[in-house]
C-alpha positions as a printed Julia matrix, in Angstrom:
132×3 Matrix{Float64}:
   6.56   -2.55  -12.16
   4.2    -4.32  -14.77
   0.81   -4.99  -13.63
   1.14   -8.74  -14.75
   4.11   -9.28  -12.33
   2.09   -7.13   -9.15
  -0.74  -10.29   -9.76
   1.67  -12.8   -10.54
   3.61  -11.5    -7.24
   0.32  -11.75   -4.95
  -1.22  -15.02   -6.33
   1.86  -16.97   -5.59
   1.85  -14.88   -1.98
  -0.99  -16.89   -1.44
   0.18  -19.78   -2.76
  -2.56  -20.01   -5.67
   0.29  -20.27   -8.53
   3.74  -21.37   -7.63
   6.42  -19.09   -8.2
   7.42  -18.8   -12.61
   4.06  -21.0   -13.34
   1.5   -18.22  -15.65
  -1.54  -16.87  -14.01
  -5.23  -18.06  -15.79
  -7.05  -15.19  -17.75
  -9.98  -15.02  -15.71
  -7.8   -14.84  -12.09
  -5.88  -12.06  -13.9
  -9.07  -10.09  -14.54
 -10.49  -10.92  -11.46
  -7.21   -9.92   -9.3
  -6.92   -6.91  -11.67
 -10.58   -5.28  -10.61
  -9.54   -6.03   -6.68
  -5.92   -3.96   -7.48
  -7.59   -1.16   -9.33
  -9.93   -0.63   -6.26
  -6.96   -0.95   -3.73
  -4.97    1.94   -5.62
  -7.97    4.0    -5.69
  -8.25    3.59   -1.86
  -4.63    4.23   -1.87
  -4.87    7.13   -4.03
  -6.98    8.74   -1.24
  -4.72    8.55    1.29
  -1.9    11.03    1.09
   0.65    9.62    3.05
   0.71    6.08    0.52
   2.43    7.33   -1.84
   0.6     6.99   -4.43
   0.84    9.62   -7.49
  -2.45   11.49   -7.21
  -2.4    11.59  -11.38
  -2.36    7.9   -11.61
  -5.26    7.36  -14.15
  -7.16    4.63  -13.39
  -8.36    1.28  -13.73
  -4.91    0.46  -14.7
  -4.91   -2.86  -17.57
  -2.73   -5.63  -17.24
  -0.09   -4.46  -19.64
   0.25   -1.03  -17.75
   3.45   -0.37  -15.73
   3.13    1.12  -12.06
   5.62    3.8   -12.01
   6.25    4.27   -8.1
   8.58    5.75   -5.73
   9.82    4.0    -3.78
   9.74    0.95   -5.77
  10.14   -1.81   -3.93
   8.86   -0.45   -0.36
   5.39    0.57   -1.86
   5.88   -2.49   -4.53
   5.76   -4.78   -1.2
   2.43   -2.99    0.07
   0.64   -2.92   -3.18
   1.37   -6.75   -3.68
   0.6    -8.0    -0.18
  -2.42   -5.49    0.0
  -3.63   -7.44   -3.16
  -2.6   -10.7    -1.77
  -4.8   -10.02    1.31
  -7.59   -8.29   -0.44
  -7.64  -11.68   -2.57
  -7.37  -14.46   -0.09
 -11.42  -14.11    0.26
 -12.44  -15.22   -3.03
  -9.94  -18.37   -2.76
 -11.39  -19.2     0.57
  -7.84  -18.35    1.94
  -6.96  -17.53    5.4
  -3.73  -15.39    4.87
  -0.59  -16.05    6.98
  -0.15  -13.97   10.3
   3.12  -13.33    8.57
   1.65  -11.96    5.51
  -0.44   -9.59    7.87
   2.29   -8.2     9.08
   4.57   -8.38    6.55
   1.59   -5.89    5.13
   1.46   -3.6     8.05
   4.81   -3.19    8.2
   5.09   -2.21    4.9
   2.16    0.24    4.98
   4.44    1.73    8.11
   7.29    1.83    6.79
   5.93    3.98    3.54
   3.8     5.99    5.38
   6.91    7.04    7.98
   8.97    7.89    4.87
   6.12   10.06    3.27
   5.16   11.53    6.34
   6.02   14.92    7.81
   7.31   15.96   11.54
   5.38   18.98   12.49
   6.58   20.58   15.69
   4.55   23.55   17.14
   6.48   26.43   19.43
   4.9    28.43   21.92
   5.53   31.81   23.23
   4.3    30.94   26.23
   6.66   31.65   29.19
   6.27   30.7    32.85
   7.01   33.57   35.56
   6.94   32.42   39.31
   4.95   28.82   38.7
   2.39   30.01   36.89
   2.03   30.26   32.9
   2.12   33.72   31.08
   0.77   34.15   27.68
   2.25   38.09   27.73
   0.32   41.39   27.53
């Protein structure tokens, strides 16, 4: 996934551009600082997904190599849709909230572990019994 089309992707979320029309220079720059910041809080949480060697600030002709791409795609771009909405004096959607959250769910379900803990614990005549 280019960088251009993640900016593209969450200035017309936002309704800023409309969907094929080309993004201004200086909103490209400006929406690429907010992204770079967003995948370095990203980066720091384990369960996002995102690769820990991903070098950044990313520039706008980078590609985002991530798995899975279109479930993490969808949080990156919203995530950067919200982040932005601020500087355009935007109130974002209630849908676009939770479009976001569920995203961020969904990827951190399928990166997520199940850890189940056993016990030897046993209970003899109502009462527990940790053995000798």
């Amino acid at each position: 996934m280019k960088i251009v089309n993640v900016i593209r992707a969450a200035l017309t979320r936002l309704g800023i551009y409309a969907v094929g029309e080309e993004v201004s220079a200086e909103d490209s720059v400006a929406a690429l600082a907010v992204l770079n910041d967003l995948l370095a809080q990203y980066q720091m949480q384990p369960l996002m997904g995102i690769p820990c060697d991903l070098r950044l600030p990313l520039s706008m002709n980078d590609e985002l190599a991530i798995e899975p791409p279109n479930l993490l795609g969808r949080v990156i771009v919203t995530g950067l849709a919200l982040d932005l909405a601020p500087d355009y004096c935007i109130e974002p959607s209630p849908s676009l909230s939770r479009l976001y959250l569920g995203a961020v769910t969904s990827v951190k379900h399928s990166n997520g572990r199940m850890i189940v803990k056993t016990s030897d614990l046993t209970i003899a005549r109502g009462a527990v019994y940790a053995g000798d």
